[in-house]
GUGUNU-775168 format. One record per residue: y, x, z of N, C-alpha, C, O in turn; residue in one letter. Coordinates in steps of 0.02 Angstrom, whole numbers, plus 32768, in hexadecimal, padded with zeros to 4 digits. Example, Ala and Ser with C-alpha at 12.3 -4.5 7.8 and 13.67 -1.06 7.14 Angstrom:
BEGIN
7EE4829481867F1F826781867F5B829481867F5A82C881A7A/7F90828281627FCB82AC816580028285818A8039829E8192S/
! end
This chain:
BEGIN
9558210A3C94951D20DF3C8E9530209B3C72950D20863C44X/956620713C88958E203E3C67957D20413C12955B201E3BECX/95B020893C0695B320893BC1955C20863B9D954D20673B6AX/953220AA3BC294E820BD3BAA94DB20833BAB94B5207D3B7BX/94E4202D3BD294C31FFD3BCD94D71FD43B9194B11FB43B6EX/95181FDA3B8A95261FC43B5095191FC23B1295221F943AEBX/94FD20063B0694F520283AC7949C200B3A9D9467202B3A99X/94AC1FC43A8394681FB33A7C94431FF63A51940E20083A6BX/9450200D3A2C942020513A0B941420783A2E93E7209E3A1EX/943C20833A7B941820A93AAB93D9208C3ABE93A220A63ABBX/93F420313AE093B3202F3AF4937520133ACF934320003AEEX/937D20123A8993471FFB3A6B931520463A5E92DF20443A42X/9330207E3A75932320B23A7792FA20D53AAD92C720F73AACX/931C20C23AD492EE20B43B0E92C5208E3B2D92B520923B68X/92AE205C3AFA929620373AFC922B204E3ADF91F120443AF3X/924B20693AAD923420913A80920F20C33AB991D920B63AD4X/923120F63AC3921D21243AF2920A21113B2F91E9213A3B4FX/921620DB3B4A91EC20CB3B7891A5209F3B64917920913B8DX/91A320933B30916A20843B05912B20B73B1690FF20AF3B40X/913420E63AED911B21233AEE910621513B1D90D721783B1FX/913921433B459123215F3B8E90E1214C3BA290AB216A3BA5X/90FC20F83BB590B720EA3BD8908020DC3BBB904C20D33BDBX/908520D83B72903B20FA3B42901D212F3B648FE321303B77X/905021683B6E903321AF3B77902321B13BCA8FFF21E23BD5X/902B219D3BEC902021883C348FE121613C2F8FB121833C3EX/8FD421283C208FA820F73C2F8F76210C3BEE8F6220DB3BCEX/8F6321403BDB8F5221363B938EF0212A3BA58EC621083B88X/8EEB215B3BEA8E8F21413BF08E8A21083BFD8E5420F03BECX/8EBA20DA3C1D8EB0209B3C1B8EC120583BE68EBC201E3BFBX/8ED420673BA28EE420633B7F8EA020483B528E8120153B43X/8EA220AC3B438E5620A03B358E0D20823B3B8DE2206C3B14X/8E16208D3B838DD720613B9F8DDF201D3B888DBB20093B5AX/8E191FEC3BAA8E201FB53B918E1F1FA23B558E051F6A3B4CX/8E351FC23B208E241FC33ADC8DCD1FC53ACC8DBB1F9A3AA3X/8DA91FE43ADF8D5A1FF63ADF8D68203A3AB78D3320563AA8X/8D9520553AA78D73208F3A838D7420D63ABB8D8220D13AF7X/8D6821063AA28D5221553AAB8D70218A3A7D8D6721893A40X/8D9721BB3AA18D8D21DB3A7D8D8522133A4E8DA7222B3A21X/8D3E22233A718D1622523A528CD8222B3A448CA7224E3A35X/8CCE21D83A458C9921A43A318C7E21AE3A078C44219C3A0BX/8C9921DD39AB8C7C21C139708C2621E739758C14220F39A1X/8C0321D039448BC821D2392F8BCE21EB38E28BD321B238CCX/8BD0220F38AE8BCB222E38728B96220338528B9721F03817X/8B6821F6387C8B2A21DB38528B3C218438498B39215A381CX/8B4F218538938B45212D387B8B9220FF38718B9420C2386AX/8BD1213038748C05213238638C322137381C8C692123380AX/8C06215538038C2F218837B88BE4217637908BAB216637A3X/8C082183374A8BDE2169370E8BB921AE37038BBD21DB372DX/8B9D21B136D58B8321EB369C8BB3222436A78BA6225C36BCX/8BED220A36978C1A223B36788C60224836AE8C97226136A5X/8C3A222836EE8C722237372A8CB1221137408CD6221C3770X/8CB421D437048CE821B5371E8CCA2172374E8C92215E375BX/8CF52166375A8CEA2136379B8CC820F037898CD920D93753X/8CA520D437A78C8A208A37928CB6205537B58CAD201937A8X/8CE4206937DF8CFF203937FC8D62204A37F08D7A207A380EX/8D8C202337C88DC7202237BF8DDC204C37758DB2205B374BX/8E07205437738E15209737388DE520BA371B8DA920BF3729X/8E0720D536EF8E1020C336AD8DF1207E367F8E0F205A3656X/8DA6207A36988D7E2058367A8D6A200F36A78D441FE8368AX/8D77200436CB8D761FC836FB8DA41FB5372D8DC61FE03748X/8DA71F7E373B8DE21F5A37538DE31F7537A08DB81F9A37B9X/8E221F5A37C38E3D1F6038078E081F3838368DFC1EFF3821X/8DEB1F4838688DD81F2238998DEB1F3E38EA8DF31F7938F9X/8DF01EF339278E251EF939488DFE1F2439838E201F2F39B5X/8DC61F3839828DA61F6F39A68DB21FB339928DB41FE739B4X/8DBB1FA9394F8DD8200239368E20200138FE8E22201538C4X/8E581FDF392B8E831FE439198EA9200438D48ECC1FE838A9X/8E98203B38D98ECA207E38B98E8020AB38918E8520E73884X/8E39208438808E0420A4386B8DE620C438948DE620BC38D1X/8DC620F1386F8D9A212C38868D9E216D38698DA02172382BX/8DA0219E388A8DB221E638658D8221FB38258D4F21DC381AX/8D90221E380B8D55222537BE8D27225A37F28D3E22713826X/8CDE226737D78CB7228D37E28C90229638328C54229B3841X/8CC8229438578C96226E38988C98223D38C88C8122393901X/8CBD2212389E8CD621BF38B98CEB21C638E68CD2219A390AX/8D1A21EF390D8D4621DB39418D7621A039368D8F219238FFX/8D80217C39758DAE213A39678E002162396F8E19217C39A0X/8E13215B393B8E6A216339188E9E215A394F8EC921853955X/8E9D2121397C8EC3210039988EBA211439E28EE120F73A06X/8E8C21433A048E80215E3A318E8E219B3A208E9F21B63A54X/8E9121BD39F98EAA220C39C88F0621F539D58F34221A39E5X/8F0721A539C58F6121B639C68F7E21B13A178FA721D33A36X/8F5A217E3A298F7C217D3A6A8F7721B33A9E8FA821C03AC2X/8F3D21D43AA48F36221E3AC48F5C22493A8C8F5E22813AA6X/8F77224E3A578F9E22863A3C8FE9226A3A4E901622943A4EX/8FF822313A5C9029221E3A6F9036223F3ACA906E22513ADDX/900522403AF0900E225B3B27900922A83B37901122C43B6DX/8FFB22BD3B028FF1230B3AFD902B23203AE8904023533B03X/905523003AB3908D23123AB190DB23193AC7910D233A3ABAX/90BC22CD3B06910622C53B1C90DF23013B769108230D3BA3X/90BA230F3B7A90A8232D3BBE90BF23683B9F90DF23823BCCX/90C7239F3B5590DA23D63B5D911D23C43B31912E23F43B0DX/914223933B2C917C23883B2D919D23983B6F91C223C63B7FX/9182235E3B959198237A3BD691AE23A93C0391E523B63C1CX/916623C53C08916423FC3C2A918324343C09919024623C30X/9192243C3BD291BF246F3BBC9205245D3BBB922C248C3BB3X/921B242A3BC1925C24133BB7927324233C0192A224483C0EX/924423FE3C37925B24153C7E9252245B3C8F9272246B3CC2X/922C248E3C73924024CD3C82926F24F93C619287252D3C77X/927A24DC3C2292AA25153BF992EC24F23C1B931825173C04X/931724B63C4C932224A23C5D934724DB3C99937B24FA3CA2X/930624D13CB7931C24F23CF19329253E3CF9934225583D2BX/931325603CBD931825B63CB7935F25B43C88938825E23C82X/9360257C3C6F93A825793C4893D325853C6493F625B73C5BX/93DE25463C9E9413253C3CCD9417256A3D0B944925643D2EX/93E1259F3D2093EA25BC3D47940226053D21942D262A3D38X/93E9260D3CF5941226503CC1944A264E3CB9946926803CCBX/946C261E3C9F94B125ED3C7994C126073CBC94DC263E3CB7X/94B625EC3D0E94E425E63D4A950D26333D50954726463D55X/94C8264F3D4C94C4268C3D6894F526BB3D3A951826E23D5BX/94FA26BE3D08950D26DE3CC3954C26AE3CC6957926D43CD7X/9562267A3CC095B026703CD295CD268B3D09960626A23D06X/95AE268A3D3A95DB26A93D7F95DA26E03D9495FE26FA3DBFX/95B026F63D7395B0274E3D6695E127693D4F960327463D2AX/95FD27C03D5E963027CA3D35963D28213D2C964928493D5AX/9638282F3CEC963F28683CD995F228653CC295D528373CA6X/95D128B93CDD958B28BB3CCE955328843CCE9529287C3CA2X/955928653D00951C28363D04952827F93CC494F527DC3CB2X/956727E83CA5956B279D3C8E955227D23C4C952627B73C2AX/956528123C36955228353BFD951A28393BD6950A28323B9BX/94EE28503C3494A228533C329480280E3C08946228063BD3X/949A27E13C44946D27903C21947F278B3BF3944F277B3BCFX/94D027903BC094CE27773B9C94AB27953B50948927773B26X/94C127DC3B50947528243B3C942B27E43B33941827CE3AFDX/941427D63B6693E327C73B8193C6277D3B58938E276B3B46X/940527613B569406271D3B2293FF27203AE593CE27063ACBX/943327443ABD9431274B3A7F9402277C3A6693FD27833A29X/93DA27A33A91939627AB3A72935A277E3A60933527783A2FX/936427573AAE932827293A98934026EE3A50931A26D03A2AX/938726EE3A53938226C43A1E938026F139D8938926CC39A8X/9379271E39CB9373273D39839324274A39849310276A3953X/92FB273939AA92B4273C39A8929427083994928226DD39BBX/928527063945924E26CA3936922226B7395891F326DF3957X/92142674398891DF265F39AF91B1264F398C917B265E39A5X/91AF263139509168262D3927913F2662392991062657393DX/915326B23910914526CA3925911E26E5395E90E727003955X/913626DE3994910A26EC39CB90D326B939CD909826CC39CAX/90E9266039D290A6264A39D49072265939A99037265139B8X/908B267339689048269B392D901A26D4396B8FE226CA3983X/903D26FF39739031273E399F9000272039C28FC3272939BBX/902726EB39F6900526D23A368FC926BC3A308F9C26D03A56X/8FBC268839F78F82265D39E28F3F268B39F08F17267C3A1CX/8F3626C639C38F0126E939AC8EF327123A098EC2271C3A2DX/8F2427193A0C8F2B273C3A658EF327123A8D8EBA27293A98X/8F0B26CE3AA48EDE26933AAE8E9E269D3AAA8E7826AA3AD9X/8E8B26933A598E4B266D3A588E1226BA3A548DD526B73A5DX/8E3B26FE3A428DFF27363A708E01273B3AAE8DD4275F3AC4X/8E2E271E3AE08E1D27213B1E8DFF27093B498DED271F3B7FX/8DF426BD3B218DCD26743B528D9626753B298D62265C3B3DX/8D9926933AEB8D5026503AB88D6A263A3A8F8DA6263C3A85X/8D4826263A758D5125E43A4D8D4425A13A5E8D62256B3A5BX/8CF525BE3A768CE325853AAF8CE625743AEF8CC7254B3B11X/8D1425A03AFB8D1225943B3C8D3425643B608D60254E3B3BX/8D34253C3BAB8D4925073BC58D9325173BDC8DB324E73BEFX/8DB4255A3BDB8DEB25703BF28E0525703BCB8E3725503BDDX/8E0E25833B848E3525853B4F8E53253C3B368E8025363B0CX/8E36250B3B558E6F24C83B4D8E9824C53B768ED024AF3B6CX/8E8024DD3BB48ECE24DD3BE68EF6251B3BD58F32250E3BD2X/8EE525673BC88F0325933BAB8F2E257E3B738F6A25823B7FX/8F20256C3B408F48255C3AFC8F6925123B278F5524E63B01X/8F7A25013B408F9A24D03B6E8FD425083B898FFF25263B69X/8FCF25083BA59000252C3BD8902C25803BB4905C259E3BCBX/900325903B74900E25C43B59905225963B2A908A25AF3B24X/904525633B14906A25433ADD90BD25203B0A90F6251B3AF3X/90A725113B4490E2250B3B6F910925583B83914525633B87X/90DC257E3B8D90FE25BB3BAA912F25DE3B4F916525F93B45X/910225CD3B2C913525EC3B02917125BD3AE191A525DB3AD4X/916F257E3AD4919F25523ACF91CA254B3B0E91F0251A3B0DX/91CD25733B4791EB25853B6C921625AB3B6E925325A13B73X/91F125E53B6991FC262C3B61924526383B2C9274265F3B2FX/923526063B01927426073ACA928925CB3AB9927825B23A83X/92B225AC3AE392B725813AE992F025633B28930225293B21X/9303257E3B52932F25843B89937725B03B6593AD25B23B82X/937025C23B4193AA25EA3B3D93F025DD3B1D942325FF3B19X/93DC25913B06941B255C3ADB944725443B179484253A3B16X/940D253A3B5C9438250D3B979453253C3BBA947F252A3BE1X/943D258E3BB8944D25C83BD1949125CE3BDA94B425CA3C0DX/94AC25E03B6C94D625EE3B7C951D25B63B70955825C83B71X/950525773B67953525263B76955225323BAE958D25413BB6X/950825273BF49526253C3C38955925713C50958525653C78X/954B25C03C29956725DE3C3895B125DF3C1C95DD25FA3C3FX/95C225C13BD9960525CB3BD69635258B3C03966F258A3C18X/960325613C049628251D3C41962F25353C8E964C250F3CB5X/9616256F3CA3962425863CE7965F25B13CC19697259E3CD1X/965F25CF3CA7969A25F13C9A96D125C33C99970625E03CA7X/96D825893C8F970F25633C80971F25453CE5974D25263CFFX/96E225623CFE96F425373D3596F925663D7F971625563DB3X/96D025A53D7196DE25E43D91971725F93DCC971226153E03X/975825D93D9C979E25E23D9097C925AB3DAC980725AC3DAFX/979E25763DC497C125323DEB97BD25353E26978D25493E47X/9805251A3E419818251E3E9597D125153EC397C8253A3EF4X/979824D73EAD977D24D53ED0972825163EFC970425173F2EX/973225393EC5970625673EAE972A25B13ECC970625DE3EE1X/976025B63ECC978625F23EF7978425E53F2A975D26053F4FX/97AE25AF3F449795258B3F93975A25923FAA976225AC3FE1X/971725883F9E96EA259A3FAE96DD25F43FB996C126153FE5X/96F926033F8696F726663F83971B26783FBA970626A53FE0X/975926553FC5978426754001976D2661403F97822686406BX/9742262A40589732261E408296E62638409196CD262940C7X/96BC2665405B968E2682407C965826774053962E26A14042X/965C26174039961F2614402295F5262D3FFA95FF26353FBEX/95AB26414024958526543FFC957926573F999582261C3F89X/956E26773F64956926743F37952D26543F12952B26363EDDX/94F226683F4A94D126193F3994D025CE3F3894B025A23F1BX/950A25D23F6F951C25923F7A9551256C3F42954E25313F31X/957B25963F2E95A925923F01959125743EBE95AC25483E9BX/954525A33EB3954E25983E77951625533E7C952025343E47X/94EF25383E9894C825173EA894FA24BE3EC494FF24873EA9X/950B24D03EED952C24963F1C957C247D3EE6958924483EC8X/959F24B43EED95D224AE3EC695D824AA3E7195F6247D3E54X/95BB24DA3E5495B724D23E07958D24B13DED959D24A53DB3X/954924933E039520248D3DDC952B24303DD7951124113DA9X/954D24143E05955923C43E08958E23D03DD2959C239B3DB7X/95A923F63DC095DB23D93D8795D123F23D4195FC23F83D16X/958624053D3C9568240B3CFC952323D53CF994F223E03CD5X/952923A73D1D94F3236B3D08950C233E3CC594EB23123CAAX/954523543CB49526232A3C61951223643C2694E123603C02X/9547239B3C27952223BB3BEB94D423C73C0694AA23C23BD9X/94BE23D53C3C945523CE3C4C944923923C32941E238D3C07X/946D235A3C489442231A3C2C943823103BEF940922ED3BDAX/9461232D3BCD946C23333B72944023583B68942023493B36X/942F23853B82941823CE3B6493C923AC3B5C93AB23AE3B26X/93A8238A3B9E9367237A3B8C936823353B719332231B3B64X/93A7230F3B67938222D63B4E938922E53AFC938122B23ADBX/939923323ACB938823403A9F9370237C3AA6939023A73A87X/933D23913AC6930723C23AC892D723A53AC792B723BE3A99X/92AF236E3AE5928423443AE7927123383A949234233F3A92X/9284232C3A5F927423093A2E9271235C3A0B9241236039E4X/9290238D3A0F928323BE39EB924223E73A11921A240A39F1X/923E23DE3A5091F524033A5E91B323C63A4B917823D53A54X/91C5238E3A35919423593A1D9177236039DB9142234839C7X/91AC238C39B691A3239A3972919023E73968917123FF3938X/91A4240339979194244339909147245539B09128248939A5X/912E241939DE90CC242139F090B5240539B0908B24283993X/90C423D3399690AC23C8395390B223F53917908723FC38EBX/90E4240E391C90EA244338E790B7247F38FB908C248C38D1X/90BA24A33935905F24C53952903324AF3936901C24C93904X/901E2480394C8FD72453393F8FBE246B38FD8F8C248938EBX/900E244938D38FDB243338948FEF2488384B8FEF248A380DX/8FFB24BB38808FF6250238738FB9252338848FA025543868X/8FA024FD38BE8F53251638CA8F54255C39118F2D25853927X/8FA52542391E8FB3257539628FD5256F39968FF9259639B4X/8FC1252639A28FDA24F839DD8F9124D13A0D8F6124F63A16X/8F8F24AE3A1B8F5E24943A488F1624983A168F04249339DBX/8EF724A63A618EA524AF3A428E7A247E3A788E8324893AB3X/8E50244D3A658E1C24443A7B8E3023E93AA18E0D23C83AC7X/8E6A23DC3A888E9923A03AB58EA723803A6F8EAC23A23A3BX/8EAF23303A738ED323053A388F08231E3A378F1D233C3A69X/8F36231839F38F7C232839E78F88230339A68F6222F23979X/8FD122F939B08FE322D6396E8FE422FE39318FDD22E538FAX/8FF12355393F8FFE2373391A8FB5238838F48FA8238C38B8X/8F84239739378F3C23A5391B8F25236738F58EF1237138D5X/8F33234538F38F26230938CE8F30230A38918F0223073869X/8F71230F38818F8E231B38428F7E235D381B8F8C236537E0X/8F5E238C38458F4523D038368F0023B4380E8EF723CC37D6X/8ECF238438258E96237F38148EA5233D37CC8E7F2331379DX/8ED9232437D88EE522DF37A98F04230737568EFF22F6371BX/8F1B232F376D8F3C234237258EFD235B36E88F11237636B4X/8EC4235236F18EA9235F36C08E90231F36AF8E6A2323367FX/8E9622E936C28E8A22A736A48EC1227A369B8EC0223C369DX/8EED229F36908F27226E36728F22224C36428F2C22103649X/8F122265360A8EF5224435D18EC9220E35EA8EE921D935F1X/8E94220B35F68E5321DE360D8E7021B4364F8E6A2177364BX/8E8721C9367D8E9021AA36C08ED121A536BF8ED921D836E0X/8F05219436B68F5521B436D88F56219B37128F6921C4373CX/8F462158372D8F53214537728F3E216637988F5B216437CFX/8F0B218C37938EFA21D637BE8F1C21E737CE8F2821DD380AX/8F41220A37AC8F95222937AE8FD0220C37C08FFC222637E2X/8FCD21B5379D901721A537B0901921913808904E21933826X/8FE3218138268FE1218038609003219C38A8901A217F38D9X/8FFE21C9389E9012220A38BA906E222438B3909C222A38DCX/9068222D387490A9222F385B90D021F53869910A21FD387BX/90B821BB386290F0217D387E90F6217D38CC9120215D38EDX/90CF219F38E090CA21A0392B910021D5393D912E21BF395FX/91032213392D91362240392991812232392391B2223F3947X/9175220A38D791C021F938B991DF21CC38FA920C21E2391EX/91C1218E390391E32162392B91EF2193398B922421A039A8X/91C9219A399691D121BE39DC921421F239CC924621ED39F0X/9214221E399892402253398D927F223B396A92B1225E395FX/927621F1395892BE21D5394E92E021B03984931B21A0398CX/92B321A939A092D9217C39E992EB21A33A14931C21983A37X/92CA21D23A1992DF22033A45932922353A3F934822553A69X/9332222C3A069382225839E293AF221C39D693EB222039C9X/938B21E139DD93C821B839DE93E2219D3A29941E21903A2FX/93B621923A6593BB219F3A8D93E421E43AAE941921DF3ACCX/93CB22113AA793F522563AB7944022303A9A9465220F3ABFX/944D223B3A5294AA22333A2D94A4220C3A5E94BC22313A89X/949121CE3A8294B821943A9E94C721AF3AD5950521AF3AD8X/94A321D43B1B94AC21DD3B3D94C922243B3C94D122453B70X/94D522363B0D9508227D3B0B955F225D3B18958A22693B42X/9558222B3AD2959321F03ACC95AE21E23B2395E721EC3B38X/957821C93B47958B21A03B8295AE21D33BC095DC21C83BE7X/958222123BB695A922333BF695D2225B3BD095EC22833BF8X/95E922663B93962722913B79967822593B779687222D3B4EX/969F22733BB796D122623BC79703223E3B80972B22103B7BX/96DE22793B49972B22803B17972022413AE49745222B3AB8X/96DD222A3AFD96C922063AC896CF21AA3AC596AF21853AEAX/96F1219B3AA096FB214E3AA396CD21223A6196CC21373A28X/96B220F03A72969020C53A3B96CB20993A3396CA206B3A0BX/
! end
């Protein structure tokens, strides 16, 4: 942690990311305090003739009630679209980072200290899921979804929620799988880990009590660069048209902005600068704190 305080690009990085955070935390209050809404716009008394906005971009200036404009065609305010897509993305950052996390590290345990058939099985078990295109499945999955809830229906936003975590899950644990598992192998084999065998202890206990405290940095590494790739990878959903339905997103954003690039770009660059910076701080953060708990490593 010494070394991590030192490292000003760590913490201007985290600085960054803790930025963002509490955007995505505080974001209804944000909003409110700001005055906007948003699902607020009006089409009629918002947007021109021809759908673009009367207030900001392309065709009129910035004002400090609608920050970041108004969306083309049914004047949603921009800047309530970013800060709720900003919280939509770091909540299924999250939550997928802490579960592929924990099916990682409990596979990895299990599958290192295993021996003969069983480490075979998992590892069989691994290198399938990794020769399986996940794009794929979320294609599959998408259409699955939206005949089962609706289209309109009030369930299919929490469904395509939880469907988009379960499968960025699903494939997605299996990098920390098999890290963990060849680092129990290295440790399997140490006095302190036989001692425990000869004296009885349980194998849950072993692998829990005993192995798993001396794999807290490659985990800490593992999610503080999973985080920025499942950040990019809900945006990359979105703006495919087979990721979140019915919720702001940065990616759905950029899904609806790309046809006014020409006419609007800040539509677009919005979103995308929101991405870039979160998903660069976040990998520069991770190298730093990979840097800090890797023994071998000197600045």
């Amino acid at each position: 942690m010494d070394r991590l305080r030192t490292d000003k690009v760590a913490m201007v990085s985290a600085a960054v990311v803790l930025f963002f955070v509490l955007v995505a935390i505080f974001a209804p209050l944000i909003t409110t305090a700001w005055g906007v809404e948003l699902r607020g716009g009006d089409p009629v008394t918002d947007t021109d003739q021809f759908g673009f906005p009367l207030i900001g971009p392309p065709y009129h200036g910035f004002i400090w009630s609608h920050p970041l404009g108004l969306e083309p065609l049914n004047g949603n305010d921009l800047f309530a679209e970013w800060v709720y897509g900003a919280r939509t993305s770091l909540e299924v950052a999250t939550l997928t980072t802490a579960l592929a996390t924990i099916l990682g590290v409990v596979i990895g345990l299990i599958a290192g200290f295993s021996r003969g058939a069983g480490d075979k099985l998992i590892s069989f078990m691994i290198d399938v899921f990794l020769s399986f295109p996940f794009l794929l499945g979320a294609l599959a999955m998408a259409p699955i979804i939206l005949n089962r809830y609706g289209a309109n229906s009030g369930d299919l936003q929490r469904a395509s929620f939880w469907a988009l975590v379960g499968i960025l899950t699903f494939f997605g644990w299996m990098g920390l799988a098999r890290l963990i598992r060849g680092e129990v192998f290295s440790l399997r084999e140490r006095e302190f880990i036989q001692a425990a065998r000869v004296i009885g202890v349980p194998t849950r206990q072993i692998l829990f009590k005993e192995l798993l405290p001396n794999l807290v940095a490659p985990i800490v590494v593992s999610i503080s660069l999973g985080l920025p790739a499942f950040v990019t990878a809900e945006a990359g959903f979105a703006f495919l048209g087979i990721g979140l339905t019915g919720q702001p997103s940065w990616g759905q954003t950029i899904n609806r902005a790309q046809g006014y690039f020409q006419s609007d770009p800040f539509y677009l660059w919005a979103p995308v600068v929101g991405i870039m910076i979160l998903v660069l701080a976040l990998n520069l953060l991770g190298d730093a704190v990979r840097d800090a708990f890797d023994p071998k490593t000197r600045r």
